[in-house]
C-alpha positions, -999 to +999 in steps of 0.1 A: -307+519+380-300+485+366-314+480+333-346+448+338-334+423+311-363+394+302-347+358+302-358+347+265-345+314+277-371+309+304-398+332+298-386+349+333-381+386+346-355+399+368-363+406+402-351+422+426-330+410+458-299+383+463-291+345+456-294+331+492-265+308+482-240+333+465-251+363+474-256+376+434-280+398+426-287+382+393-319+365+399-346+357+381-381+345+384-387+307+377-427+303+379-446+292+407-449+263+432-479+253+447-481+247+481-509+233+507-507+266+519-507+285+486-483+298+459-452+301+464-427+322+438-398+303+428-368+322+419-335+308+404-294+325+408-280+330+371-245+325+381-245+294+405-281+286+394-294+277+428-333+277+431-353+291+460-386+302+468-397+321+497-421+316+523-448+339+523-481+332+504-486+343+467-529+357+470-538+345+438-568+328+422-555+288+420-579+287+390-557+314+372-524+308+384-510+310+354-518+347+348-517+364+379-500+395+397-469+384+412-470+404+451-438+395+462-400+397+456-368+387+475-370+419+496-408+421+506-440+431+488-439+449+453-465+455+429-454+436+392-470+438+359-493+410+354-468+378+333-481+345+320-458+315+338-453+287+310-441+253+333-426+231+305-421+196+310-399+168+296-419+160+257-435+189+257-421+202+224-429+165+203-461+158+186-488+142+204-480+106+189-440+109+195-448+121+231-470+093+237-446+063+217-420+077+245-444+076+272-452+037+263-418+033+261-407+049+294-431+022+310-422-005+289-384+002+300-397+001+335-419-034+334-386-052+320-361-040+344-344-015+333-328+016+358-350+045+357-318+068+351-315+049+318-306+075+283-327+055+259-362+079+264-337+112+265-323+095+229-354+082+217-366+120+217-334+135+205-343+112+177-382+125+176-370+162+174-346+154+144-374+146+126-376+107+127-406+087+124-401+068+151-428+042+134-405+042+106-371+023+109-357+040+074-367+073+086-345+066+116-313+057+097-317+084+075-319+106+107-290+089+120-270+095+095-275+128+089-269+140+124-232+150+131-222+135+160-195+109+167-202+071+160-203+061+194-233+083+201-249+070+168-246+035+186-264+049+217-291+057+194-290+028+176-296+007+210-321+028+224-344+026+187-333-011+189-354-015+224-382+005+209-384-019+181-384-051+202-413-034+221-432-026+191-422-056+173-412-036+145-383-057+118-355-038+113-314-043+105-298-017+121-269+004+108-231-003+111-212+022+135-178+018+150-169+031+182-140+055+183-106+049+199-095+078+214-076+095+242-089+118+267-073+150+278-056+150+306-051+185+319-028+200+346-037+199+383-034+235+384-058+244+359-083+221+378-079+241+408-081+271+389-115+260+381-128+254+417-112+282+428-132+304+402-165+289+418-188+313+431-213+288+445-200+267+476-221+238+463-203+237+430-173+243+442-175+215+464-192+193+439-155+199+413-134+189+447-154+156+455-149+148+413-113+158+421-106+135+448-131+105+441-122+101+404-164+093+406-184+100+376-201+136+375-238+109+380-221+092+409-211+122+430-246+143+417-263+109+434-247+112+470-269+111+497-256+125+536-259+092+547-233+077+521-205+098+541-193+082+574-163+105+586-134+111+559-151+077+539-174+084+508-194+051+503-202+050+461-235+032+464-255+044+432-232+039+402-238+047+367-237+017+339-209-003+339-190+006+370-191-007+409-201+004+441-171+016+462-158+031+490-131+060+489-110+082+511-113+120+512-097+147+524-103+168+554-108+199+533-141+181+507-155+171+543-153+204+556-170+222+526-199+193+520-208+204+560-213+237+552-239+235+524-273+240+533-292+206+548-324+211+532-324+179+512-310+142+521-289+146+487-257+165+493-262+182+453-299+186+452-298+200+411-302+183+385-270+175+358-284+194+327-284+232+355-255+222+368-232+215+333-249+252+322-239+264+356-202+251+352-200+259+318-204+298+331-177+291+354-149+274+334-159+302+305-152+327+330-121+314+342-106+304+311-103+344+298-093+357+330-064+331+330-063+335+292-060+300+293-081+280+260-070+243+275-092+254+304-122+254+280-117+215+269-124+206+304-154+189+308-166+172+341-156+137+333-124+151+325-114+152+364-122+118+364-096+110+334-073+132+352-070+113+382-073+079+364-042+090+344-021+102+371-031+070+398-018+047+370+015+068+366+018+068+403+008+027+407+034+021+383+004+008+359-010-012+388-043-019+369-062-040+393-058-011+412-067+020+392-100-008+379-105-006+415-105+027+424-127+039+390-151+009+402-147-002+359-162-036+356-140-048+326-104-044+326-101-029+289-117+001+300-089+009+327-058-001+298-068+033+285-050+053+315-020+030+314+012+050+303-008+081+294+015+110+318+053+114+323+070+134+349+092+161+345+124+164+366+110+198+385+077+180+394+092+166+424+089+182+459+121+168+485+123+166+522+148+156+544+152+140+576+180+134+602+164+116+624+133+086+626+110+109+636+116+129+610+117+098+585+085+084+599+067+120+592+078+121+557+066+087+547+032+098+564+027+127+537+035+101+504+073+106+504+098+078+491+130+075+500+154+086+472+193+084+492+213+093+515+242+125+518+263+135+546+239+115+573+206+133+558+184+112+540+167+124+509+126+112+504+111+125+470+071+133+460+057+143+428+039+176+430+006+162+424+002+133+447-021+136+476-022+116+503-058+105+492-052+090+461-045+056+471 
């Protein structure tokens, strides 16, 4: 008999049954959902950390939903001990006056014109919980400095506090930060694939592909909607800060596994980034020490997007209007960063032949070049990695 373990996390208690998406029996319960027909439980998959609920009718007293006797589990009707469901929202853990400054804020944000996807509330908190007097523009230096992060996240602060200041009318200078230069890493394709591969969920494993084959920021792709896909054609129409709206050729193979996830919702990722980064983090953890593979561990999900940056600007020959193009970067300097970053080896080339046009005219389909010619066969070269979908 499987030993219950309590989430410490969550507040939840395993129950019984199987993730409707993966099949795992590692579920947990995540509260309750109030219906117009009643209370629902909601459970939620600890390894691809899909949430469902199911359909029959919690009978509970609405006025004490919050400590009640859960009747149900995944496989029908089983008496629980009675537990105490704690629903924690976004500010809950800041002081009443932080929680409210951020609330006037939020709305403040929203009256001038700012996207509601904007980071400065999410920083302006971060800032809260560290201690800061947000009322205070010292207190939020010294914060800042003391926090160990890099320089460029500093600045992020430094913009959001700067925005809460203008709204408050509150004089301060802020503090000097420089933004680091640095490269990103670039890993091999392989150890990408590696990572899908590993994917137990057939909504994250499609999710890696389509950051794959896009180059799309992990906000972009988490943001498409079934309508933004027209045949093999993925239309970019919410972009994140600083890039363009775009449209960008796919494969066959992300078509065919963005079909088969469920169609419950009009997104085609219905999860929000923060379970699915904890969900992938599982996955490339898992991955990494049964390859016994530590590079697999620096893989974040913006590095797939570096990846293919890199490798289009190798392939382009450093065409940078088009590698701008394809990240959808709105200022040039941002794409000089891929230029010149990978080399190819001598054994990363794949080579086909043909005798005939036919032959000739299928080769330069599939992203062959031609190379020379011996004995009347001529030669047509590909590196390993290129895919017919990157340009």
């Amino acid at each position: 008999m499987p030993v219950q373990r309590v989430n410490k996390q969550r507040g939840g208690e395993v129950a019984s049954g199987e993730c409707s998406q993966c099949h795992s029996k590692r579920i947990w319960k995540d509260g309750l959902r109030e219906t117009n027909k009643g209370l629902v439980q909601r459970f939620i998959c600890r390894e691809c950390w899909y949430r469902f609920s199911l359909t029959t009718v919690l009978s509970v007293n609405r006025q004490n939903s919050r400590s009640c006797q859960v009747c149900v589990t995944s496989q029908g009707a089983k008496n629980l001990a009675s537990a105490t469901e704690t629903k924690t929202v976004a500010g809950d853990d800041l002081n009443e006056e932080a929680n409210g400054l951020v609330t006037q804020f939020m709305a403040w944000l929203e009256k001038e014109g700012y996207p509601r996807q904007t980071q400065y509330p999410s920083n302006l908190k971060t800032m809260a919980r560290l201690g800061a007097n947000l009322l205070d523009p010292e207190s939020v230096k010294e914060v800042l400095g003391r926090h160990k992060v890099k320089s460029g996240t500093k600045m992020q602060y430094m913009h959001a506090y700067s925005l809460f200041a203008k709204m408050l009318r509150i004089s301060w200078e802020p503090p000097r930060y420089r933004q680091e230069e640095t490269l990103p890493f670039i890993p091999d394709e392989k150890e990408l694939d590696a990572i899908i591969a590993g994917c137990r969920s057939r909504r994250m494993a499609a999710y890696l592909q389509c950051l794959k084959e896009t180059f799309a920021d992990p906000g972009e792709v988490l943001g498409l909607k079934r309508i933004d896909v027209s045949g093999n054609i993925i239309t970019i129409n919410r972009p994140v800060k600083g890039h363009l709206p775009r449209q960008i050729s796919v494969s066959n193979r992300l078509i065919a596994m963005m079909d088969v996830l469920p169609k419950e919702s009009e997104r085609i990722f219905p999860i929000t980034y923060r379970n699915l980064f904890s969900c992938y983090a599982k996955v490339r953890g898992r991955v990494a020490e049964m390859q016994k593979n530590e590079r697999i561990r620096k893989i974040q999900l913006r590095t797939f997007r570096h990846w293919g940056a890199a490798w289009m600007a190798h392939y382009t020959n450093g065409n940078v209007l088009k590698v701008k193009q394809r990240l959808g970067h709105k200022r040039v300097e941002n794409t000089m960063k891929y230029i010149g970053m990978v080399t190819i080896r001598d054994d990363e080339f794949e080579v086909a032949t043909a005798t005939n046009v036919e032959e000739a005219k299928k080769n330069l389909e599939a992203g062959y070049t031609y190379s020379t010619e011996m004995n009347g066969v001529k030669l047509f070269t590909r590196p390993k990695r290129f895919s017919p979908y990157v340009y």
